[in-house]
PDB file of N, CA, C and O in Angstrom:
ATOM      1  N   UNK A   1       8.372 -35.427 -10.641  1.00  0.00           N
ATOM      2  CA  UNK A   1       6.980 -35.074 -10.406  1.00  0.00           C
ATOM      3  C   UNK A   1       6.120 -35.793 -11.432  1.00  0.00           C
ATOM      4  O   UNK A   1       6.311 -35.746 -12.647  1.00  0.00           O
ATOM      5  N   UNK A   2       4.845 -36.676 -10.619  1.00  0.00           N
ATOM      6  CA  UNK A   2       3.854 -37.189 -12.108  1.00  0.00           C
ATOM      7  C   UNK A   2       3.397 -36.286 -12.855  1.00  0.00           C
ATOM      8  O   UNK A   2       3.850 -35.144 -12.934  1.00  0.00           O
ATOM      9  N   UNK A   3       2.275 -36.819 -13.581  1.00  0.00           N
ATOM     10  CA  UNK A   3       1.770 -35.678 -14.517  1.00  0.00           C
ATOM     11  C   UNK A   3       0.386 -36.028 -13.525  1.00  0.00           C
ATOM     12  O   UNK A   3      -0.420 -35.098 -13.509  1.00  0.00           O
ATOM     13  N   UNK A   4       0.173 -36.693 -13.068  1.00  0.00           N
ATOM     14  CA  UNK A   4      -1.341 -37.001 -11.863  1.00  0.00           C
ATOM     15  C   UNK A   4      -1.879 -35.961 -11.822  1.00  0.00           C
ATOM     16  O   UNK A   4      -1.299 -34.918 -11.519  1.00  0.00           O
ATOM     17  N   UNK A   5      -3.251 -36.064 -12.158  1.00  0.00           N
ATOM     18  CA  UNK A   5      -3.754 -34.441 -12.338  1.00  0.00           C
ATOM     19  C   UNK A   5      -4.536 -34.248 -10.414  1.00  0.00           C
ATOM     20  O   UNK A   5      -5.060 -33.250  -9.917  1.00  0.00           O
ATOM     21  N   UNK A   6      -4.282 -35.733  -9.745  1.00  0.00           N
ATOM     22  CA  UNK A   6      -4.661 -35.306  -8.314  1.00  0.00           C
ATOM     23  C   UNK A   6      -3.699 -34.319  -7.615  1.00  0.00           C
ATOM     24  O   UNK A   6      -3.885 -33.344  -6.887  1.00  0.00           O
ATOM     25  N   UNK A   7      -2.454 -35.019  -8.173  1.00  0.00           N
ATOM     26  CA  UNK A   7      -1.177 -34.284  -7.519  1.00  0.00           C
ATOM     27  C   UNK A   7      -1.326 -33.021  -7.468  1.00  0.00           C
ATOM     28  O   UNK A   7      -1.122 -32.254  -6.527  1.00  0.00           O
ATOM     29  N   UNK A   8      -1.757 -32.784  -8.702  1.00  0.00           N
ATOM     30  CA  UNK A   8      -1.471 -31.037  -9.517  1.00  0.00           C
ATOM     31  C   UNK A   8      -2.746 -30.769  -8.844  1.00  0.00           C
ATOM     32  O   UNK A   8      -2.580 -29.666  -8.322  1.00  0.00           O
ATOM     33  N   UNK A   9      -3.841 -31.151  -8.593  1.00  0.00           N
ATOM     34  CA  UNK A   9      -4.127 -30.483  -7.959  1.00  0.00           C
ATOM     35  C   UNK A   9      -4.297 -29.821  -6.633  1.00  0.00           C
ATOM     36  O   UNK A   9      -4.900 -28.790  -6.333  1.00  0.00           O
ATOM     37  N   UNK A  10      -3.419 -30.915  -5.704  1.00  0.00           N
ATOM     38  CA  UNK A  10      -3.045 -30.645  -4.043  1.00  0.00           C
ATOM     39  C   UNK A  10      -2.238 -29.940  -4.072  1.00  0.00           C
ATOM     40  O   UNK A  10      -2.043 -29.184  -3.120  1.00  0.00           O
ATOM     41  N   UNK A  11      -1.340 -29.923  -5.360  1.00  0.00           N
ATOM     42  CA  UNK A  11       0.006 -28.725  -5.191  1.00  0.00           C
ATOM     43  C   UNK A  11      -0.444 -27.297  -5.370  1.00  0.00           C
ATOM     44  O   UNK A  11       0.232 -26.371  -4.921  1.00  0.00           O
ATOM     45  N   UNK A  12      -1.787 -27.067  -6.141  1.00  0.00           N
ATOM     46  CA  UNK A  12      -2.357 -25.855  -6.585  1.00  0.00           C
ATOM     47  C   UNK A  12      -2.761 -25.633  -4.979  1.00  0.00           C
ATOM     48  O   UNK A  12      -2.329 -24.644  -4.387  1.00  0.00           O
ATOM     49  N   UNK A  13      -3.646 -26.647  -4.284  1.00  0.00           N
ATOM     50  CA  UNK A  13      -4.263 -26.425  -3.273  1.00  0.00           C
ATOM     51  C   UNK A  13      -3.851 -25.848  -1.913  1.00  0.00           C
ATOM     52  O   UNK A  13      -4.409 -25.116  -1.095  1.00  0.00           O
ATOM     53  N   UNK A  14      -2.665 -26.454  -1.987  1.00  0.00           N
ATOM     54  CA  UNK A  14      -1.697 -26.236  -1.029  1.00  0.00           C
ATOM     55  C   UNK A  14      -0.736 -24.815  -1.549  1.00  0.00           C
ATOM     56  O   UNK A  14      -0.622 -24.032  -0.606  1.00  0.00           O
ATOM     57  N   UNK A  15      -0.147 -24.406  -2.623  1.00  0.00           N
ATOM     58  CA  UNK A  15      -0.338 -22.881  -2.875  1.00  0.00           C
ATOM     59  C   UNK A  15      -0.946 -22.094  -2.181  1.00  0.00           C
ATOM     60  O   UNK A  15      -0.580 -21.377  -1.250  1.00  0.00           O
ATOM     61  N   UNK A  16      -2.501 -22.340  -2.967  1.00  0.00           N
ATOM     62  CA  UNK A  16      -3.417 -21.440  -2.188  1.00  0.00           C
ATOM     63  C   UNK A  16      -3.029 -21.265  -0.708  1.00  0.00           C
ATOM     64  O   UNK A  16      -2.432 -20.344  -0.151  1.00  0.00           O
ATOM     65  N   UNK A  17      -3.548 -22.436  -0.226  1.00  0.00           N
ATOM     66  CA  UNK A  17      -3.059 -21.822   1.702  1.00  0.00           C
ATOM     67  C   UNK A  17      -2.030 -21.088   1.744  1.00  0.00           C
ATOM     68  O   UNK A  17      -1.871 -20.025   2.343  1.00  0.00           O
ATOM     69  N   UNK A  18      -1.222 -21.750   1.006  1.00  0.00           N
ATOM     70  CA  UNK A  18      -0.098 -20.877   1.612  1.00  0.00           C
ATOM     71  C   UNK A  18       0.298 -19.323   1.725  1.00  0.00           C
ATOM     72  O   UNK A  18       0.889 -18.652   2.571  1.00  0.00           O
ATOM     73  N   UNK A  19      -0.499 -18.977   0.076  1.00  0.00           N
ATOM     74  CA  UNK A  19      -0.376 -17.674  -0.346  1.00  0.00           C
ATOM     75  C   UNK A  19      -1.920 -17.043   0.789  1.00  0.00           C
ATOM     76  O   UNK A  19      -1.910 -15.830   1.000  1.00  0.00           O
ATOM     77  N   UNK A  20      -2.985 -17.777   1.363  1.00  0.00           N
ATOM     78  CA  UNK A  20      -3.584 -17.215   2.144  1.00  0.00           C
ATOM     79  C   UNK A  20      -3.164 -16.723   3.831  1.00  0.00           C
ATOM     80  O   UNK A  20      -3.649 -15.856   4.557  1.00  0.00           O
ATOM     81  N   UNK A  21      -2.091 -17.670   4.032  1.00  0.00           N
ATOM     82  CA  UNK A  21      -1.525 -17.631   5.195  1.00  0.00           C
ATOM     83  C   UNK A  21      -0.645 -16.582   4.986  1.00  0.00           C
ATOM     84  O   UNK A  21      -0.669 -15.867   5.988  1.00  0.00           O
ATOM     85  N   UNK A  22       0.111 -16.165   4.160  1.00  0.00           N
ATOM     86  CA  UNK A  22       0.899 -15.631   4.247  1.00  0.00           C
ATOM     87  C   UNK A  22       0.066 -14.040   4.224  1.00  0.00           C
ATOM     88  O   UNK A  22       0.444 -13.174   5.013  1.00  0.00           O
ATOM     89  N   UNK A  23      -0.885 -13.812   3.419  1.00  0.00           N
ATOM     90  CA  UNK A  23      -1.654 -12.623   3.222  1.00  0.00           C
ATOM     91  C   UNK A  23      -2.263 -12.212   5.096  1.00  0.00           C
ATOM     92  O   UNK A  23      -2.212 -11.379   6.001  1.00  0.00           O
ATOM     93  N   UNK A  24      -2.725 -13.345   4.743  1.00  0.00           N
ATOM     94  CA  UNK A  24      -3.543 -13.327   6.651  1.00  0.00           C
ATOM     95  C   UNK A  24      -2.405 -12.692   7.890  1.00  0.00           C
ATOM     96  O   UNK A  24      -2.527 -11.899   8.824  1.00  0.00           O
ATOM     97  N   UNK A  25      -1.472 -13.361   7.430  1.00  0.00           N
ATOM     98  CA  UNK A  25      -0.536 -12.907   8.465  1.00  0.00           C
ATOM     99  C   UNK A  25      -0.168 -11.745   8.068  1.00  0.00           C
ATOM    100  O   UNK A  25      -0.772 -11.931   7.011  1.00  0.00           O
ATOM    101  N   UNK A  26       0.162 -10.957   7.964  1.00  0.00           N
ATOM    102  CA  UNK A  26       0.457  -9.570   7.596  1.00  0.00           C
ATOM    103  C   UNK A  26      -0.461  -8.968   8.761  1.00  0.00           C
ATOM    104  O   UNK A  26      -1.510  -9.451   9.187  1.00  0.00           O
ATOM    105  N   UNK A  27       0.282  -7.618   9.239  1.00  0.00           N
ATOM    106  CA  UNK A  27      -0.270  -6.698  10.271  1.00  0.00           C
ATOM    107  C   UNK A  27      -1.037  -5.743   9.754  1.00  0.00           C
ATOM    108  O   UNK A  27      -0.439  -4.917   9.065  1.00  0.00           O
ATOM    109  N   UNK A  28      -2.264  -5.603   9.890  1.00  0.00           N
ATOM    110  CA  UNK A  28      -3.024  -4.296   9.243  1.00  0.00           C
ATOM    111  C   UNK A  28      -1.712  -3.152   9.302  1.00  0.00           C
ATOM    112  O   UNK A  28      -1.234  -3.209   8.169  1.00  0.00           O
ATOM    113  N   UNK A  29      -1.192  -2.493   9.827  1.00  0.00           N
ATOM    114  CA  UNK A  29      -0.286  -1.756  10.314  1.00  0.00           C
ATOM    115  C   UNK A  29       1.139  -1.730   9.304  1.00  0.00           C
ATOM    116  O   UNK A  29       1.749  -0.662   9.251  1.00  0.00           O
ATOM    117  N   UNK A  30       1.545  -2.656   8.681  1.00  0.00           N
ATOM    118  CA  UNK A  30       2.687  -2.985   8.193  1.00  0.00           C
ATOM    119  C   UNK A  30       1.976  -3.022   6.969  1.00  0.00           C
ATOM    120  O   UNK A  30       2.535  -2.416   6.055  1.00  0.00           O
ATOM    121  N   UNK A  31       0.691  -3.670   6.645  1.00  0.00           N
ATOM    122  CA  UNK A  31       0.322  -3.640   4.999  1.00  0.00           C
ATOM    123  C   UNK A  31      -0.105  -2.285   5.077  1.00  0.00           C
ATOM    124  O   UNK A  31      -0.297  -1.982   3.899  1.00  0.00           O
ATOM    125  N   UNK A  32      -0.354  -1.335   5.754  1.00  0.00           N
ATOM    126  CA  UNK A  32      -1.173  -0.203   5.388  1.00  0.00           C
ATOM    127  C   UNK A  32       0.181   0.554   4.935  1.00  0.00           C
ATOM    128  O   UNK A  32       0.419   0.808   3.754  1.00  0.00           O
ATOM    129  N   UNK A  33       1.314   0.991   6.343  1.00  0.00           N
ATOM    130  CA  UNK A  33       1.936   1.414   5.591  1.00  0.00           C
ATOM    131  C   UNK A  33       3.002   0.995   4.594  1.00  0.00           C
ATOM    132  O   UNK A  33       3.900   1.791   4.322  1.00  0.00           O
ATOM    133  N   UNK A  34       2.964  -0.006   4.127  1.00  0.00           N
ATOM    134  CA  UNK A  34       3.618  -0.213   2.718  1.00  0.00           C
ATOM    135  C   UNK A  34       3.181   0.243   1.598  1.00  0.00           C
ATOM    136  O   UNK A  34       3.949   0.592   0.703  1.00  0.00           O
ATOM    137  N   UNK A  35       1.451   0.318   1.469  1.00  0.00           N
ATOM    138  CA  UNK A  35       0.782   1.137   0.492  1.00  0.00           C
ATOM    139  C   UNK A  35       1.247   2.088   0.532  1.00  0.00           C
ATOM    140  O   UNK A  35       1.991   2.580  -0.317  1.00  0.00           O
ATOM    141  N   UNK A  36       0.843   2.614   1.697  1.00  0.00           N
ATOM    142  CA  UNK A  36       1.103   4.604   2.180  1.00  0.00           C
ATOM    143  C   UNK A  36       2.638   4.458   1.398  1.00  0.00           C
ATOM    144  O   UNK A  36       2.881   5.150   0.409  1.00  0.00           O
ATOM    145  N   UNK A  37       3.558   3.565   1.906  1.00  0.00           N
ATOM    146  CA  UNK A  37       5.167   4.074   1.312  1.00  0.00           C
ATOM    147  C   UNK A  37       4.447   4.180  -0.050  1.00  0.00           C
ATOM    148  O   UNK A  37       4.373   5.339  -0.459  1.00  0.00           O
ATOM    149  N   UNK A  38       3.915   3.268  -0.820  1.00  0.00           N
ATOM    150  CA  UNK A  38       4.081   3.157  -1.989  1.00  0.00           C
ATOM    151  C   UNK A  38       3.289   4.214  -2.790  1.00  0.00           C
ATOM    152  O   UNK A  38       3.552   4.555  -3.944  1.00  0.00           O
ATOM    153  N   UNK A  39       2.321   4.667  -2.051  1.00  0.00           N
ATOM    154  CA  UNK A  39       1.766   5.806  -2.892  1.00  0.00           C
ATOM    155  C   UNK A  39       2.966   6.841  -2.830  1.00  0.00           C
ATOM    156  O   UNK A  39       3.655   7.057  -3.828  1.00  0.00           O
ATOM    157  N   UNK A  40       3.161   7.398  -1.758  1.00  0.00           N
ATOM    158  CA  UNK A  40       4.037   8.610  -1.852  1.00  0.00           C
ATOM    159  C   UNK A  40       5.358   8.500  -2.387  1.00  0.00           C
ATOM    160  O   UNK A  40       5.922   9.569  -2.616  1.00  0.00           O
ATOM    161  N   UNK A  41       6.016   7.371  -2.653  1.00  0.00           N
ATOM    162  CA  UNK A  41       6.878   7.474  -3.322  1.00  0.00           C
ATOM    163  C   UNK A  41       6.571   7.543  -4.764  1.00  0.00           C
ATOM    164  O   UNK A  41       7.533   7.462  -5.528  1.00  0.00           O
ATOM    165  N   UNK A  42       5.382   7.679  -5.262  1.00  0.00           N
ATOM    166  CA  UNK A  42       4.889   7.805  -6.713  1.00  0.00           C
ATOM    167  C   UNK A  42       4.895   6.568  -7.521  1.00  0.00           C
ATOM    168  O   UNK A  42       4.681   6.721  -8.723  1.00  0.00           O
ATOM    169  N   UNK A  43       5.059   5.613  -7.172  1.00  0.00           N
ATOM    170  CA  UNK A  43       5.241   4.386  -7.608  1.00  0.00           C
ATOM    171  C   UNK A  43       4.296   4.277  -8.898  1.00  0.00           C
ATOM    172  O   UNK A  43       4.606   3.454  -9.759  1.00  0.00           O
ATOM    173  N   UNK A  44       3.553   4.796  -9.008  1.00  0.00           N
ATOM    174  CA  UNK A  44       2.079   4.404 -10.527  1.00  0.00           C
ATOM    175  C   UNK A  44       2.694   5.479 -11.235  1.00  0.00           C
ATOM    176  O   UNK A  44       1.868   6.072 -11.927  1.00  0.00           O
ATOM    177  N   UNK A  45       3.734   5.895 -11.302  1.00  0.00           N
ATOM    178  CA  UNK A  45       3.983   7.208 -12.668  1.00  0.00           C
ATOM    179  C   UNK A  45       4.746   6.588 -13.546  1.00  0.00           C
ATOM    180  O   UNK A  45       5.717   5.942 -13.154  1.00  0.00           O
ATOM    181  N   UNK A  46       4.435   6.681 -14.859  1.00  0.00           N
ATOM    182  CA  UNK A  46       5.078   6.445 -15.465  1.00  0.00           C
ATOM    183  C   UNK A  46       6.634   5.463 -16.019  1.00  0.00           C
ATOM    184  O   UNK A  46       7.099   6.189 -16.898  1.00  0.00           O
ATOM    185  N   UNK A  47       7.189   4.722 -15.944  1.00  0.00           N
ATOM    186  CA  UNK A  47       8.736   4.235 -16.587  1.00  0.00           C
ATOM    187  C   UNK A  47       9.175   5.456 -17.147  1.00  0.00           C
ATOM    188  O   UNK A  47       8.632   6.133 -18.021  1.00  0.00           O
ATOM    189  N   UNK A  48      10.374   5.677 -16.445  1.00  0.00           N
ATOM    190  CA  UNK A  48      11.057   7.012 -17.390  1.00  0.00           C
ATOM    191  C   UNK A  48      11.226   8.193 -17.296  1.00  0.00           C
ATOM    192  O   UNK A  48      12.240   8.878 -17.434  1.00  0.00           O
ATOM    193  N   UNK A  49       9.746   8.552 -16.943  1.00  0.00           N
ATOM    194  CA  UNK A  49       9.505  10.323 -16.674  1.00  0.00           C
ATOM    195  C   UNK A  49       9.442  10.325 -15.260  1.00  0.00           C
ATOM    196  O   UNK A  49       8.675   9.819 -14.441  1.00  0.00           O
ATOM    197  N   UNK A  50      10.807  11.276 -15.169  1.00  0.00           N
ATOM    198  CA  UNK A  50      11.594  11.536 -13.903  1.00  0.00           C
ATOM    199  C   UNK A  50      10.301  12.869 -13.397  1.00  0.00           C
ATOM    200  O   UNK A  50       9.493  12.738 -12.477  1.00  0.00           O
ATOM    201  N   UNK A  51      10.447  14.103 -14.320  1.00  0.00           N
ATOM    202  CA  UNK A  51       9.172  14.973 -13.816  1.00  0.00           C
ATOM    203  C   UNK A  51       7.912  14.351 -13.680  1.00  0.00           C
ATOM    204  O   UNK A  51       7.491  14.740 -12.591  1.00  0.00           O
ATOM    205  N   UNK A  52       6.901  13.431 -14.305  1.00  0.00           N
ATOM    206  CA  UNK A  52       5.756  13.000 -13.808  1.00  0.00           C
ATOM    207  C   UNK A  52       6.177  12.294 -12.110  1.00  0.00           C
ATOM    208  O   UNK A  52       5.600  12.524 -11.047  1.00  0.00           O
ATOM    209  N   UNK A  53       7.299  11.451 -12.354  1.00  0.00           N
ATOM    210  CA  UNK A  53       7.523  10.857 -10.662  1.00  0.00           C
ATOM    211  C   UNK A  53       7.645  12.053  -9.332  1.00  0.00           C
ATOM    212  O   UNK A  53       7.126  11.914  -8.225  1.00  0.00           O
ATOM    213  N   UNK A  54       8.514  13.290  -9.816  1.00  0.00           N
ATOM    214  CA  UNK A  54       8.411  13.842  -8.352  1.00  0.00           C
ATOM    215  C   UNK A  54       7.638  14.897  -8.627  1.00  0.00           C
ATOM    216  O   UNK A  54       7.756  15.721  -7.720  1.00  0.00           O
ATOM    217  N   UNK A  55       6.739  15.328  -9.644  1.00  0.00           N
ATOM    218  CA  UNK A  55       5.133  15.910  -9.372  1.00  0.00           C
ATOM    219  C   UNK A  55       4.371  15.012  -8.486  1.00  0.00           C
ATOM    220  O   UNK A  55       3.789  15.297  -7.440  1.00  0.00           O
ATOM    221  N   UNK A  56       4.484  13.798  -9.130  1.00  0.00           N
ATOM    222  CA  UNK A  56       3.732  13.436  -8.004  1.00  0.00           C
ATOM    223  C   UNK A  56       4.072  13.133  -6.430  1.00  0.00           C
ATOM    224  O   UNK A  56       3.311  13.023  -5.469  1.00  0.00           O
ATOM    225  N   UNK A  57       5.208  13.059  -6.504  1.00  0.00           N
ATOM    226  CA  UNK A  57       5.952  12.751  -4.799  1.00  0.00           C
ATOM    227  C   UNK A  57       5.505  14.452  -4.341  1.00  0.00           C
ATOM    228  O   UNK A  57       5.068  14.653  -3.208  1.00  0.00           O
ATOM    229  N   UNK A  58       5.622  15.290  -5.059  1.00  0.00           N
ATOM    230  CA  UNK A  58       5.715  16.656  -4.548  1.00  0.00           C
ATOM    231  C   UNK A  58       4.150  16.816  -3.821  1.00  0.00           C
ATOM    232  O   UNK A  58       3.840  16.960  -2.639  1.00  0.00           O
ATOM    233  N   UNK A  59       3.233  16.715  -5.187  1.00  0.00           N
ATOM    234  CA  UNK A  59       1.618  16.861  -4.808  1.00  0.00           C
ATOM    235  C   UNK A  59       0.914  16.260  -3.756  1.00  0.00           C
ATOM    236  O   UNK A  59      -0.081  16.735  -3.210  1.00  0.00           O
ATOM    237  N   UNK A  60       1.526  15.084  -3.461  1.00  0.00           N
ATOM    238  CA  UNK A  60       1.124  13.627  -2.601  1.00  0.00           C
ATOM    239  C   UNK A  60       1.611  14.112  -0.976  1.00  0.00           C
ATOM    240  O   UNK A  60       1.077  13.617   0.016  1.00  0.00           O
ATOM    241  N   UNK A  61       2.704  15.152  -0.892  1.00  0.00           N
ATOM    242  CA  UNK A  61       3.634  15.427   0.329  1.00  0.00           C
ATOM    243  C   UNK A  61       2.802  16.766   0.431  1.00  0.00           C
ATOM    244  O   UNK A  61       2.574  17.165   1.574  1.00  0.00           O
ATOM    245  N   UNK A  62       2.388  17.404  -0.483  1.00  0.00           N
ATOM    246  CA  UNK A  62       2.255  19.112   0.257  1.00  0.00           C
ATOM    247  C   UNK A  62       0.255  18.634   0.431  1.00  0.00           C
ATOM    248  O   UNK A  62      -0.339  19.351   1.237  1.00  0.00           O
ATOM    249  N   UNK A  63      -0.455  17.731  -0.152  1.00  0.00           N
ATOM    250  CA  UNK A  63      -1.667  17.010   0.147  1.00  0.00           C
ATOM    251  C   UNK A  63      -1.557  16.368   1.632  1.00  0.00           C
ATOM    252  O   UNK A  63      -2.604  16.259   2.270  1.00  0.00           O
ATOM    253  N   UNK A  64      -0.729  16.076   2.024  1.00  0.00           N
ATOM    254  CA  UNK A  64      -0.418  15.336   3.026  1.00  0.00           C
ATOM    255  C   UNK A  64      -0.592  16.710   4.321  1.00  0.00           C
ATOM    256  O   UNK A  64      -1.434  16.966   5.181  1.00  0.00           O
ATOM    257  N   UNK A  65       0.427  17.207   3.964  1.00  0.00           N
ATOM    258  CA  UNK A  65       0.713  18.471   4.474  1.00  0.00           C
ATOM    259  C   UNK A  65      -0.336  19.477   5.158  1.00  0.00           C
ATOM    260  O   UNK A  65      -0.341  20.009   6.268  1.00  0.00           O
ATOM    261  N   UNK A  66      -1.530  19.554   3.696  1.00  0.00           N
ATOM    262  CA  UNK A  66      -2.576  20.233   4.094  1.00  0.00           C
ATOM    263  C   UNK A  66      -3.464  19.221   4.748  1.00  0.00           C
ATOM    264  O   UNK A  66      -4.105  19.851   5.589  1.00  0.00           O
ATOM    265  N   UNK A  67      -3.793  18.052   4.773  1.00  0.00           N
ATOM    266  CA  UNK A  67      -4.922  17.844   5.589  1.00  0.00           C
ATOM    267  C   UNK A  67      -4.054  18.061   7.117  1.00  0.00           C
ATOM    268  O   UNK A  67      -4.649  18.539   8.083  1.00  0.00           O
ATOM    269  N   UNK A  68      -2.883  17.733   7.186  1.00  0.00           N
ATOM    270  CA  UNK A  68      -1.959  17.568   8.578  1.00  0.00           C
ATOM    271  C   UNK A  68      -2.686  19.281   9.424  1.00  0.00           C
ATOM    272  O   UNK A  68      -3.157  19.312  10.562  1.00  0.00           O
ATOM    273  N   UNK A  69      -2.582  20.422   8.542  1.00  0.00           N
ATOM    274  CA  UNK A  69      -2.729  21.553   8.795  1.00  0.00           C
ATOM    275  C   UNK A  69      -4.119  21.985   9.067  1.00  0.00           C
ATOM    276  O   UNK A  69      -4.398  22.953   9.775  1.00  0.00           O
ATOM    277  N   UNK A  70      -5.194  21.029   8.323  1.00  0.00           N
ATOM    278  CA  UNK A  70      -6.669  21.194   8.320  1.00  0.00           C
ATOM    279  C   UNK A  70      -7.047  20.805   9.395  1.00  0.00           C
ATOM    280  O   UNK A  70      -8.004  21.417   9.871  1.00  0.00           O
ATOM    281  N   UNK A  71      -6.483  19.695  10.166  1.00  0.00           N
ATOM    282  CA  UNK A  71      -6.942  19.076  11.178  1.00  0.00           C
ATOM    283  C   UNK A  71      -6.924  19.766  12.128  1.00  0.00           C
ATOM    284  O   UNK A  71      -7.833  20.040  12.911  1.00  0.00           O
ATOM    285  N   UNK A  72      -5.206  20.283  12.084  1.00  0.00           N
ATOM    286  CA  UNK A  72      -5.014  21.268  13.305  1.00  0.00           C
ATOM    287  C   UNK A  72      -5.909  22.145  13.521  1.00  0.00           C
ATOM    288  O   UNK A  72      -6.489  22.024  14.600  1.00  0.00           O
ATOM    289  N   UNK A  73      -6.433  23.557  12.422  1.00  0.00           N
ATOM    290  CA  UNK A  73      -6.919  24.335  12.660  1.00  0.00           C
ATOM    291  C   UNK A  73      -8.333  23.734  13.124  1.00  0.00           C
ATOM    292  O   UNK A  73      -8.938  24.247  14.065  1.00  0.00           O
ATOM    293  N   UNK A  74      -8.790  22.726  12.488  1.00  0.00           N
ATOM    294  CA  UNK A  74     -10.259  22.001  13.195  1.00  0.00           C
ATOM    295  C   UNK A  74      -9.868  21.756  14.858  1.00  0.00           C
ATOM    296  O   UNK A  74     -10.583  22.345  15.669  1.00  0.00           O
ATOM    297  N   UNK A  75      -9.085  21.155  15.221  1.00  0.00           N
ATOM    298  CA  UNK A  75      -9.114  21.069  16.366  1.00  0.00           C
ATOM    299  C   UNK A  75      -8.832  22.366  17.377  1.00  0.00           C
ATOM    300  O   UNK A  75      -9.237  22.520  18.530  1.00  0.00           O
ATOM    301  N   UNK A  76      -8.054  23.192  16.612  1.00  0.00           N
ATOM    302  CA  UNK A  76      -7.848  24.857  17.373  1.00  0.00           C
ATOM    303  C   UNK A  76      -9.319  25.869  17.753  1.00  0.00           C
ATOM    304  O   UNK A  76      -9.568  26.722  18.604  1.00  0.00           O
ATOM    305  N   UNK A  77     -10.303  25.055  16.285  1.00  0.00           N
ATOM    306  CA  UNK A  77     -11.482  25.402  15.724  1.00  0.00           C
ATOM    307  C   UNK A  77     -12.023  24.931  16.924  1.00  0.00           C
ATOM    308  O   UNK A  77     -11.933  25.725  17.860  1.00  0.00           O
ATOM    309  N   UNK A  78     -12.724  23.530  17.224  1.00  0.00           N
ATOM    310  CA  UNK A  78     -13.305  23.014  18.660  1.00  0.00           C
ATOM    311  C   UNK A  78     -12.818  22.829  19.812  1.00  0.00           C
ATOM    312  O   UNK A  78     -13.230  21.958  20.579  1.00  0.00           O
ATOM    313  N   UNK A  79     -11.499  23.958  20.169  1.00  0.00           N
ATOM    314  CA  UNK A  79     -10.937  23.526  21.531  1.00  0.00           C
ATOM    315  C   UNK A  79     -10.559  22.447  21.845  1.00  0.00           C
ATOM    316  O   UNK A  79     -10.717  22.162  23.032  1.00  0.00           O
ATOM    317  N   UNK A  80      -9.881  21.356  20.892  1.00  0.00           N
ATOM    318  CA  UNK A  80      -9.509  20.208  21.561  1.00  0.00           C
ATOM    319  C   UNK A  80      -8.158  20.140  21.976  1.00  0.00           C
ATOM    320  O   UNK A  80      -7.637  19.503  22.891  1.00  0.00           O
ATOM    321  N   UNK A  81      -7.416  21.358  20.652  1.00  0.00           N
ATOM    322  CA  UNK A  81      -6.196  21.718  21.735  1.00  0.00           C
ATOM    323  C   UNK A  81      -5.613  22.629  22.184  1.00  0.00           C
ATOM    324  O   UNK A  81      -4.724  22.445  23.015  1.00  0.00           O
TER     325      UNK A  81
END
C-alpha cells in the first residue's frame, strides 16, 4: 500500500459507503429488535455486578408487563375488545 494521501483517502471514502450501506440495509424491524434484545437483557449495568444486571432484567420485564396489562384494561376500558 502507498503512503498517497489520494489513496488514503478513497480507502476512507469507500469505508464510509460501505459502513453506510451496510447501516441502510438493516430492517427497521431487525434493528429495533436488537435494541429491544439489548435493553432487556440489561446490557448498560455494570461489569461484574451480577445483582445490578438482573434488577434490571427483572424491572425492564415486570415494566414491560405493566404497560402489556395497561393497554389491555384501556382497551376493555373503550370496548375495543
Amino acid at each position: 500500500m502507498s503512503n498517497d494521501p489520494r489513496e488514503t483517502a478513497r480507502a476512507a471514502e469507500a469505508q464510509a459507503a460501505l459502513d453506510r450501506v451496510k447501516r441502510d440495509s438493516e430492517s427497521l424491524l431487525s434493528s429495533s429488535m436488537g435494541r429491544a434484545a439489548e435493553h432487556f437483557s440489561g446490557g448498560d449495568a455494570p461489569d461484574g455486578d451480577r445483582i445490578e444486571l438482573w434488577g434490571r432484567r427483572i424491572g425492564r420485564s415486570l415494566s414491560l408487563l405493566g404497560v402489556i396489562a395497561l393497554a389491555y384494561w384501556l382497551g376493555h376500558q373503550l370496548k375495543i375488545w
